[in-house]
C-alpha positions as CSV (number, residue, x, y, z in Angstrom):
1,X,0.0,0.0,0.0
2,X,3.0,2.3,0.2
3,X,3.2,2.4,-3.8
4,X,-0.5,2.4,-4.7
5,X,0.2,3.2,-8.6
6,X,2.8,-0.2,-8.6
7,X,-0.2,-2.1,-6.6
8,X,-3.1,-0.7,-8.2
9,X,-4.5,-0.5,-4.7
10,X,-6.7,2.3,-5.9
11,X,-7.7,2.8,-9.6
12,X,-9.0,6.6,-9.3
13,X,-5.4,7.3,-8.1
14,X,-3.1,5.0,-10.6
15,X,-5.2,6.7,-13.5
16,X,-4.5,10.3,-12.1
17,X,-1.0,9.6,-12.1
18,X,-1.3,9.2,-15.6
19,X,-3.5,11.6,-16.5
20,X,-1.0,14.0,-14.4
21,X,1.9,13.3,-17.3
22,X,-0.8,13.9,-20.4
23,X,-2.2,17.7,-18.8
24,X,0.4,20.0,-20.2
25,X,0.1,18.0,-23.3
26,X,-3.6,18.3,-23.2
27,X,-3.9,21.7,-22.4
28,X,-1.0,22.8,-25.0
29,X,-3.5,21.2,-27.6
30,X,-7.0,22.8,-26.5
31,X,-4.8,25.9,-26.2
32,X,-4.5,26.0,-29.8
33,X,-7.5,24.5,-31.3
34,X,-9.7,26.7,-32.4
35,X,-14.0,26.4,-30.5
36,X,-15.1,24.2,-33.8
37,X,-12.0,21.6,-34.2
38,X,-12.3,21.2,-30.5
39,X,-16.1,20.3,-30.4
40,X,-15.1,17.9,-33.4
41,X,-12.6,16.3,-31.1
42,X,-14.8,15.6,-28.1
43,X,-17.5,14.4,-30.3
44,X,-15.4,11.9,-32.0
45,X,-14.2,10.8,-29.0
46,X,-17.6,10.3,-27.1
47,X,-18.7,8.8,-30.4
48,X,-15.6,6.0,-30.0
49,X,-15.6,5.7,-26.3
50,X,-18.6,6.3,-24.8
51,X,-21.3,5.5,-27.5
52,X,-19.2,2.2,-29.1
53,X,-17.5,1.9,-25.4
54,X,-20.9,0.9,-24.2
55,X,-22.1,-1.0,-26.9
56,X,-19.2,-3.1,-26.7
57,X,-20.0,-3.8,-23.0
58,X,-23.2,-4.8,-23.7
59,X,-21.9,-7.6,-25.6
60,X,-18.7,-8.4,-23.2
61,X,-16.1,-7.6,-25.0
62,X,-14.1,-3.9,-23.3
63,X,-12.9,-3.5,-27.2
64,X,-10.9,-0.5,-25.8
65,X,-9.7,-1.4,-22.6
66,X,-11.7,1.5,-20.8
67,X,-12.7,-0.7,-17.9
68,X,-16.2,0.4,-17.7
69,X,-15.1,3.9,-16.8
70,X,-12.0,2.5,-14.2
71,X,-9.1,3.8,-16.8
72,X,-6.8,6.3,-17.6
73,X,-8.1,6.9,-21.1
74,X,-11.7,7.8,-19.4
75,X,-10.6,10.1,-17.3
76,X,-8.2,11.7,-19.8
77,X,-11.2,11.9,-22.1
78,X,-13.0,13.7,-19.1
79,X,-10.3,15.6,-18.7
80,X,-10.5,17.1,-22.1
81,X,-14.3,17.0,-22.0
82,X,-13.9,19.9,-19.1
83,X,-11.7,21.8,-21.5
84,X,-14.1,21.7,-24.3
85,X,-16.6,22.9,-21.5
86,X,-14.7,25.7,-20.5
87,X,-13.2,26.9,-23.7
88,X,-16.5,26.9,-25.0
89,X,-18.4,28.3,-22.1
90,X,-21.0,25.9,-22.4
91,X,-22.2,26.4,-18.8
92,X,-23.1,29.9,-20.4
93,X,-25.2,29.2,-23.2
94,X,-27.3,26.2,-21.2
95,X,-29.6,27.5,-18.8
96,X,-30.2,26.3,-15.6
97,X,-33.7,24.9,-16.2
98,X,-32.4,23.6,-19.5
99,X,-29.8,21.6,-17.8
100,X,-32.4,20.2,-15.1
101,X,-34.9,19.3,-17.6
102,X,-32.1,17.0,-19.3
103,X,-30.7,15.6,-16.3
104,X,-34.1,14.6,-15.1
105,X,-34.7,13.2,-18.9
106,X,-31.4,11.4,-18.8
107,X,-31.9,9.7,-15.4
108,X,-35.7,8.6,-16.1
109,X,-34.2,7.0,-19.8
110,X,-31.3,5.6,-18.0
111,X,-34.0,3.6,-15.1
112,X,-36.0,2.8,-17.8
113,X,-33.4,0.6,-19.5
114,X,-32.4,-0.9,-16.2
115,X,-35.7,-2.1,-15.3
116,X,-36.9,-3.7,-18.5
117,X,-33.5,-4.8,-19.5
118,X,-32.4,-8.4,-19.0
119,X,-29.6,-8.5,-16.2
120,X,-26.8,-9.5,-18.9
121,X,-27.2,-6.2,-20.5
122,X,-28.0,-4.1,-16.9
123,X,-24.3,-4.7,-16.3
124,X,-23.9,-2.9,-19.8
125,X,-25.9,0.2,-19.1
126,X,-24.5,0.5,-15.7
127,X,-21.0,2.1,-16.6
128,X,-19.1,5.5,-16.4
129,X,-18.4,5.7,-20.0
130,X,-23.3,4.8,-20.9
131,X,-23.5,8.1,-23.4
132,X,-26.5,9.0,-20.9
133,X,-24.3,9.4,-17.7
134,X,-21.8,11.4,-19.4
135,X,-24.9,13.9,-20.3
136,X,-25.6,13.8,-17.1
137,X,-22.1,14.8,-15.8
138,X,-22.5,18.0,-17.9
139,X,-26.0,19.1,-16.5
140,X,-24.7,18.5,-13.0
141,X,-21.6,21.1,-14.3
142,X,-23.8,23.4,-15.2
143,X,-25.8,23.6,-12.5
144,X,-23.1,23.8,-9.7
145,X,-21.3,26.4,-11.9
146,X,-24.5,28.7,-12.0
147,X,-25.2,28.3,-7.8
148,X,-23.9,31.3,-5.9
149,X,-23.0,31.2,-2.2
150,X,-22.1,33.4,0.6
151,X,-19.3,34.0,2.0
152,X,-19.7,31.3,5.0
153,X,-21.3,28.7,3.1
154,X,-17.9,29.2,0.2
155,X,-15.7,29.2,3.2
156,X,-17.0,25.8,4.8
157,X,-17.3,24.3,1.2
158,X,-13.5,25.3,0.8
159,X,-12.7,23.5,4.0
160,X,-14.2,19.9,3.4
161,X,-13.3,19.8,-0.5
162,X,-9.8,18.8,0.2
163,X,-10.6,15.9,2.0
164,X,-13.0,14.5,-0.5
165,X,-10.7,12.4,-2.0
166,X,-9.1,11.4,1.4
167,X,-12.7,10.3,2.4
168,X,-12.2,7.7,-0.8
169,X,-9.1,6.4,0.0
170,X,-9.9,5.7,3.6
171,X,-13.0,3.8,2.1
172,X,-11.3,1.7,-0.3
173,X,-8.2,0.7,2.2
174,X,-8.3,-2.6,2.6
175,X,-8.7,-2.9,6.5
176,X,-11.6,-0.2,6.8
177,X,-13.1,-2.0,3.7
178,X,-13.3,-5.3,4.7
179,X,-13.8,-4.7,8.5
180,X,-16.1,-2.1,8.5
181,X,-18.1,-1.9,4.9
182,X,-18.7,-5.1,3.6
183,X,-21.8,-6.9,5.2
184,X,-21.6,-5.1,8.5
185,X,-24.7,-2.9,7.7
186,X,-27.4,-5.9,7.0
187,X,-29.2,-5.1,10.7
188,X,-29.9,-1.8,8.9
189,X,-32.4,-4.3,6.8
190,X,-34.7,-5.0,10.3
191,X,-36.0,-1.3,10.5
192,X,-39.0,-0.2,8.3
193,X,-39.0,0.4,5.2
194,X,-39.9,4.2,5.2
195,X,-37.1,4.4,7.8
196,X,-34.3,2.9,5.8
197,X,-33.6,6.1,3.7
198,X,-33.1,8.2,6.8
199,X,-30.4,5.4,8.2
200,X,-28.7,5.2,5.3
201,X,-28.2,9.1,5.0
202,X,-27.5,9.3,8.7
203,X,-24.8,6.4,8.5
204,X,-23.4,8.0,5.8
205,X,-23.0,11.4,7.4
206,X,-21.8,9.8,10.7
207,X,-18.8,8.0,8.1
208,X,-18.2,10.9,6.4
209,X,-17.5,13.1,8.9
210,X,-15.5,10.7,11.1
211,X,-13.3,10.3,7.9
212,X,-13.2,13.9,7.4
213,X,-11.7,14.7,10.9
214,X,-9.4,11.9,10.2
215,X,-8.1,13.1,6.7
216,X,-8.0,16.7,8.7
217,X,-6.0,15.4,11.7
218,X,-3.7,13.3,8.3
219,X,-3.1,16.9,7.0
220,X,-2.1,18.9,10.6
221,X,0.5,16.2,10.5
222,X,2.4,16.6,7.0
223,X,2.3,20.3,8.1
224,X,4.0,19.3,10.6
225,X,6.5,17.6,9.4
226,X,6.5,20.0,6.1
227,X,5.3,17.0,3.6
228,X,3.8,19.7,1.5
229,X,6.7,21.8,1.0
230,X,8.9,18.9,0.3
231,X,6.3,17.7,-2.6
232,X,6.4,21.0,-4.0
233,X,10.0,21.0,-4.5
234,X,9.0,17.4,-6.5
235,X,6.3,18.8,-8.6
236,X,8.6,21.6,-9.8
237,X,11.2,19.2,-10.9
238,X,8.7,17.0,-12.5
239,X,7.1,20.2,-14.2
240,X,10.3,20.6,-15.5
241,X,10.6,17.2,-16.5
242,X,7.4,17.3,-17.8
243,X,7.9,21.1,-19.9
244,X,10.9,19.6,-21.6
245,X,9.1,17.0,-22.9
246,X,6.3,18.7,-24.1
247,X,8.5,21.1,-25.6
248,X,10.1,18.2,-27.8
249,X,6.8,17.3,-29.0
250,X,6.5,20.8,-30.3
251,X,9.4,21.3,-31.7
């Protein structure tokens, strides 16, 4: 667990690490594309991955290795997909009611095929890279882009953010997943019915906060011992690293 890219102990974090080396590549292209050749691009793309991506899972057969979603070529794509997005200033010309409207639309198609689908093809449907979910990753972008908050709502949403993605990897570790996750919430299933929604939420705001003062006690302690300092003496020679190689491309 001390190399998680090496052990593939967690996939979000083994496909960052690529995605890290293909950003200044990335954004040296979308740079200079012009608003049309870029569009072009991320429709091919969705057309390749996400429309034949799925249609290939349906049938079994990942033809290009995108792991339902779990890859570094998905997220890449994503990646680019946000450029496109802000290049374009797409959350701009949808409206907010507009963006609802199809991520209500998207969600009711989307149940639609899981109920009256057989369960072979459910596993199909059910995927990061289903044409329908990625539609629905752009409404919910352009609905959080267009909220505004005050100042002590901004403030407390700038606090937790950073531990987000410590909240994930204290989920997905090995111990806490097998000793406290899997099948130690079935005596949630002896409460009513109407009452399960309200346990589920509460459990999951008990966890979530217990892992954020965890991740937040984790981050006091690399102050402490200046972790973050010392890794942004690493990024700046891996920017380097990364600039020269980008610039060979280019030349």
């Amino acid at each position: 667990h001390a190399f998680p890219v090496v052990n593939r102990q967690y996939w979000y974090f083994t496909a960052y690490t690529v995605l890290f080396f293909l950003m200044p590549m990335l954004n040296s292209f979308v740079r200079v594309s012009s608003k049309k050749r870029l569009t072009k691009f991320v429709l091919a793309f969705f057309l390749i991955f996400s429309l034949y991506g799925t249609v290939s899972a349906l049938i079994g057969n990942d033809a290009f290795v995108l792991g339902n979603g779990y890859s570094a070529i998905w997220l890449a794509y994503l990646y680019f997909v946000g450029a496109w997005i802000k290049k374009n200033k797409i959350t701009d010309k949808i409206k907010t009611w507009y963006a609802v409207f199809l991520l209500l639309f998207f969600n009711l198609i989307n149940y639609v095929l899981i109920v009256f689908s057989k369960e072979t093809l459910v596993l199909g449907i059910f995927t990061y890279v289903n044409p329908l979910l990625v539609g629905m990753a752009i409404c919910w972008v352009v609905i959080f882009s267009k909220m505004k908050f005050r100042k002590s709502t901004a403030g407390m949403i700038s606090f937790f953010a950073p531990s987000a993605f410590g909240v994930y990897l204290l989920h997905t570790q090995d111990y806490i997943w097998n000793a406290f996750i899997v099948n130690q919430w079935m005596f949630t299933l002896n409460n009513p019915i109407w009452l399960f929604p309200f346990i589920v939420l509460g459990w999951a705001f008990v966890i979530f906060a217990v892992s954020i003062v965890i991740d937040k006690i984790r981050f006091y302690l690399f102050e402490l011992i200046r972790v973050q300092k010392m890794s942004e003496k690493i990024s700046r020679v891996i920017e380097k690293i990364i600039s020269r190689f980008v610039e060979f491309f280019e030349e």
